[in-house]
N, C-alpha and C positions, 0 to 999 in steps of 0.2 A: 597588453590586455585585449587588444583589437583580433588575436588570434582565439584565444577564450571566447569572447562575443560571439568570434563568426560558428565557435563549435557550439556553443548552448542554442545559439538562434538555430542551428542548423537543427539540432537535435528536437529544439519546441516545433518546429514544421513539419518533421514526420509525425512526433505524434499528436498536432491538430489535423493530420489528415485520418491516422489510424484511430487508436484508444479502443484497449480491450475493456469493456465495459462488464459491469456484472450483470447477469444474463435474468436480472429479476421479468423481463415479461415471459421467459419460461417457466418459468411458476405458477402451474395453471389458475392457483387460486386467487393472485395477480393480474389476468390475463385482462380483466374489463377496467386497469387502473391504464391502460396502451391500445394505442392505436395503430396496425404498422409495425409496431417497434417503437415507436412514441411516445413518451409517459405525457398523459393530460393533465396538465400544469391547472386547468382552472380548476380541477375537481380533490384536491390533495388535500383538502380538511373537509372534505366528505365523510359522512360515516360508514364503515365496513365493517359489521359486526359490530365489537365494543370499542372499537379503536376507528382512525383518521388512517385514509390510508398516506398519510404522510408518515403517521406513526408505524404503520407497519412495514413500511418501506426502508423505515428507519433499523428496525429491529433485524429485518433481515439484513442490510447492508453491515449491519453490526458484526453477526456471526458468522456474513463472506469472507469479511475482514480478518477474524481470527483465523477462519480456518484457511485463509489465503496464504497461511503465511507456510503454507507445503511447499515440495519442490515443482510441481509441476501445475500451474495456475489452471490450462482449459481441463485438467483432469480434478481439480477440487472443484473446480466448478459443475462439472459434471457431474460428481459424485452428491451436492449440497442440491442440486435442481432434482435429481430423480431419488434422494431422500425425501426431499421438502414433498412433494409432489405423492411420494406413495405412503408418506405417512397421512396427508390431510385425505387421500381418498378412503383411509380407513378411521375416518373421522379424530386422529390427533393433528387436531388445528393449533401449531404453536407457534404461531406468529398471534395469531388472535387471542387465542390461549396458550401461554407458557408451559403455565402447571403440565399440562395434558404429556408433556416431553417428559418429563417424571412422574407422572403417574401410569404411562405405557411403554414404562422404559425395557420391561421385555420386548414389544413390536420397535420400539426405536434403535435400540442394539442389536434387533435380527435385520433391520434394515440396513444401519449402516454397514454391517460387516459383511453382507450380499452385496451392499452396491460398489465396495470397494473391492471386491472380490472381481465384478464385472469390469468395473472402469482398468482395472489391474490385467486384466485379460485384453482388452482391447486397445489399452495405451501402451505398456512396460516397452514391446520389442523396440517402437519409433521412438520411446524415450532414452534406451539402453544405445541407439544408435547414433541419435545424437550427442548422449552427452559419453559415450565412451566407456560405456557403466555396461552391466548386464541386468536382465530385464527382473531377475530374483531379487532385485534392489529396490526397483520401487515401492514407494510406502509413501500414502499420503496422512499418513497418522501424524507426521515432525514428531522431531526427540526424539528419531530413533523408535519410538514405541511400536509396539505390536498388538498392546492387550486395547481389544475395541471398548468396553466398559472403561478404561482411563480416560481414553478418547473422547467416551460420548460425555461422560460428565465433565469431564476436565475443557474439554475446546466446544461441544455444541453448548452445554449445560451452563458455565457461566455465563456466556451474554447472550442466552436466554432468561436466565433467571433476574438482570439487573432489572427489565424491563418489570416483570412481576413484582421485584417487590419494589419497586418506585409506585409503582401500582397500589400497594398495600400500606403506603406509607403516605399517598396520596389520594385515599380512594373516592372523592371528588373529581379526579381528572384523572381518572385510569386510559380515559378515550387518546390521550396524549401525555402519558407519563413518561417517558422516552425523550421527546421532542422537548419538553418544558423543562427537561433537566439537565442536556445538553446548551440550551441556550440559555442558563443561568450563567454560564464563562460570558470573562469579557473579551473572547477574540477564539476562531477557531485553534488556532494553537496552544492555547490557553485549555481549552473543552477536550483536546487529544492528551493532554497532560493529565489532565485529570481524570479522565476514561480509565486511564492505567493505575495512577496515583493517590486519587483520594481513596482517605481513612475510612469510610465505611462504605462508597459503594465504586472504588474501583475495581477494576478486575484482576488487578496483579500480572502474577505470571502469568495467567491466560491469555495475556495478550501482552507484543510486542509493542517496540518503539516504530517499527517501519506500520505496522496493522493500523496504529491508533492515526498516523498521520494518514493514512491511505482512505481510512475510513472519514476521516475531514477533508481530503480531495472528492470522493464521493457526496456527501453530505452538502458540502459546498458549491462543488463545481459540475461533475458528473451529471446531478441529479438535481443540481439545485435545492434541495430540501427544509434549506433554513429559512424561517419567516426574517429573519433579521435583515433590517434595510442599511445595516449599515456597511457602504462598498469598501471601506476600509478592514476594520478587526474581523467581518463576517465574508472577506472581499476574494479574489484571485492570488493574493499575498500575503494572506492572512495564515497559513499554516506551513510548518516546511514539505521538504521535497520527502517521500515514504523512502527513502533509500535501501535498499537489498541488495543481493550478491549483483544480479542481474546490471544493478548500478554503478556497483562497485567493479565490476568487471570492465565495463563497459568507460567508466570514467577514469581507473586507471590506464587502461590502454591506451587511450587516448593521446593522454600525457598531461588530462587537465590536473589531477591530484599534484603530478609533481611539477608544474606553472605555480601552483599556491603555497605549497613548502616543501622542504628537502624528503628525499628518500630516509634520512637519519631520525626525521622530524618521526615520520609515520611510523619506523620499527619502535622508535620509542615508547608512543601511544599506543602500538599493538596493534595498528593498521595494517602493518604488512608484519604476519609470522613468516619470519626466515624456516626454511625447508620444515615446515609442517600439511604444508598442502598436500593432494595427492599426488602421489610418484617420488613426494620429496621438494615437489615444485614450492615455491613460496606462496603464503595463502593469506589473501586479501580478505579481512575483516571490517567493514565498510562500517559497521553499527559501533565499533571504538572508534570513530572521527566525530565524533558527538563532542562539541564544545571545543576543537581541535582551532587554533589561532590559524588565518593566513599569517604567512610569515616574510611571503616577496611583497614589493612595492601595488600598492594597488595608487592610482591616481585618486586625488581631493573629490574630484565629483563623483567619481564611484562613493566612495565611499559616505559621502551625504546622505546620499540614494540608502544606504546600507541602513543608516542609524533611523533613516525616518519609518524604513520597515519595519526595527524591532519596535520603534516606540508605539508606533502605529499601527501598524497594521497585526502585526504578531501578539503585539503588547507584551513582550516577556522584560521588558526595560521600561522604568523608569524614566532615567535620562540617558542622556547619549551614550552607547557603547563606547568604550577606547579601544576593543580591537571587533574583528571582522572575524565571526566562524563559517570555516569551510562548508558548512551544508547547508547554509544563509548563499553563501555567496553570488550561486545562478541568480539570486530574487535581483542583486539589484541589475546583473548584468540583463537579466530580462524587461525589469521596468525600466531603465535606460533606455532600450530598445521602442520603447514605445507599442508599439502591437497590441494590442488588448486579444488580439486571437492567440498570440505567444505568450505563454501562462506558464506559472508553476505548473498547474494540472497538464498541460500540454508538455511539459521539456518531461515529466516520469512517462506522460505516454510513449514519447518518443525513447527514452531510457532502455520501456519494459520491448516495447518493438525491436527495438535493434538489438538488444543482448538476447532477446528471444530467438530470434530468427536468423542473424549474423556470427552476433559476437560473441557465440558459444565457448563452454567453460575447457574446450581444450588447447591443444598447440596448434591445430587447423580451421580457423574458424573461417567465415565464408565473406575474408576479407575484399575481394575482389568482387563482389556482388553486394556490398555495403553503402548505401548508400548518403555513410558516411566519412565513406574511407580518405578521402582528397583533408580530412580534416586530422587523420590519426595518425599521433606520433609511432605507434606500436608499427603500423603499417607503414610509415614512410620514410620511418629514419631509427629506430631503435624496435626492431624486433623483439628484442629479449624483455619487454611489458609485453608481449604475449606469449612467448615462448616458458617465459621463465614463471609466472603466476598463475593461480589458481582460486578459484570463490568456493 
């Protein structure tokens, strides 16, 4: 386990140095909630319009989250900053006001499909060169989609509309109907389950399993945004890790996935499709490890650490677990470790850093400039975890 530890610690240290954050002081209408780049912590239940700007910080981090879940992260962000930004200077304020998203949803549709048009122009070629693609491929619409009206209502349109109508179901506290409904959970983990899952105001398929946790790394950590004092359920370990291809990639190679259970373990669960990737490669499915058991030997104190997280901190347990899920796992080798700078939210920054910019999704990634490679099975003793798979 001592080899595990030194790769998860190693991975939370690049990204407490790096963390691509979401780019809200680009938002012009944003711009007096930062200082520098600094969001002002004393001023976050100030009023800004009809909302706190904790609440609209909220709402936007909401729909980064969904629409984050494209292929190429600084090009949806792009794309969401000079929407946001040329829709409010033509007065559809939908952070402040939702409604106005659907009621100018002819200027919201000529915008989004202009600025994806631009971002498409000036990103495709460095995206088609890294990832081995050609540049007619990019699309930051997910699912394959093409038609921009799916788009806008189906990934901007849902969570924008949660917030309106918590609003309308609460119209007492519209200035924070957002904020007061996410911290009705008893644990951030708890609040990303239900983002997606509850019966009348989840969002369903609009949003993923990796988005919802992302946006409680945000929420949490990032941006601090939660009034909740409690360092436990609302705490550093209070949600799981947002896992994605990028993680999957990246933690396969390694060799940490197969340290936790057998390569037979994860074809069974559908972790690794045998030759469906592209070229034929095998294709790593990161989002089927969901509930997936360790299956090697973990030591007694680890695993103490483990059950006191679900009870605790996660809250998804009752009483104590009997087994240990793989995407639990890092939480306790991190609290172990002690570090309060070494965090859930810090090991995905380091995750999304190094599959970003390293551990790219083909047979040459830029292992030798890795500044995690002294750690990677793929690189040091079995090749064929990078040779042989695909995300």
């Amino acid at each position: 386990m001592n080899k595990l530890k030194n790769l998860v610690i190693a991975i939370a240290e690049i990204g407490r140095c790096s963390g691509l954050k979401p780019p809200a002081h680009e938002i012009k209408a944003f711009n007096h909630f930062f200082t520098d780049g600094v969001l002002d912590r004393s001023c976050l239940d100030d009023r800004d319009g009809g909302c706190t700007r904790r609440e609209l910080l909220l709402r936007m981090l909401l729909l980064n989250a969904v629409l984050d879940q494209g292929p190429d992260i600084e090009g949806v962000r792009e794309m969401m900053v000079d929407v946001v930004n040329n829709l409010y200077e033509r007065e559809v304020r939908m952070f402040h006001r939702p409604l106005d998203f659907f009621k100018e949803i002819n200027i919201s549709v000529d915008q989004i499909w202009n600025t994806h048009e631009k971002v498409k122009s000036n990103k495709s070629a460095k995206w088609a060169e890294d990832n081995q693609s050609t540049a007619s491929k990019y699309n930051l619409y997910m699912d394959n989609s093409k038609q921009t009206l799916n788009y806008a209502i189906f990934r901007w349109g849902v969570p924008l509309a949660l917030p309106y109508l918590l609003g309308k179901n609460h119209e007492n506290r519209q200035s924070t109907s957002l904020v007061d409904y996410l911290e009705t959970y008893s644990s951030a983990e708890k609040m990303s389950n239900g983002l997606k899952d509850d019966e009348k105001f989840g969002l369903g398929k609009a949003i993923g399993d990796k988005a919802c946790h992302l946006f409680a790394k945000w929420m949490v950590s990032t941006f601090r945004l939660t009034r909740k004092q409690d360092e436990s359920s609302w705490g550093e370990f209070s949600y799981e890790v947002p896992f994605d291809s990028n993680a999957g990639r990246v933690l396969w190679r390694t060799g940490y996935l197969s340290n936790l259970a057998n390569k037979d373990e994860f074809i069974k669960k559908d972790v690794v499709q045998q030759n469906k990737g592209k070229g034929g490669k095998h294709y790593i499915r990161v989002t089927n490890m969901r509930g997936m058991p360790v299956s090697k030997n973990v030591p007694s104190e680890l695993f103490d650490i483990y059950k006191d997280i679900c009870v605790n901190h996660l809250k998804t347990h009752k009483r104590e677990p009997k087994k240990i899920e793989i995407q639990r796992f890092q939480h306790a080798l991190l609290k172990q470790n002690g570090d309060e700078k070494l965090t859930v939210s810090a090991f995905d920054d380091g995750l999304i850093e190094i599959g970003r910019n390293y551990c790219l999704n083909h047979e040459n990634p830029r292992c030798t400039e890795c500044p995690i490679n002294q750690h990677c099975d793929g690189k040091n003793s079995d090749r064929s975890l990078i040779t042989d798979y695909r995300t």
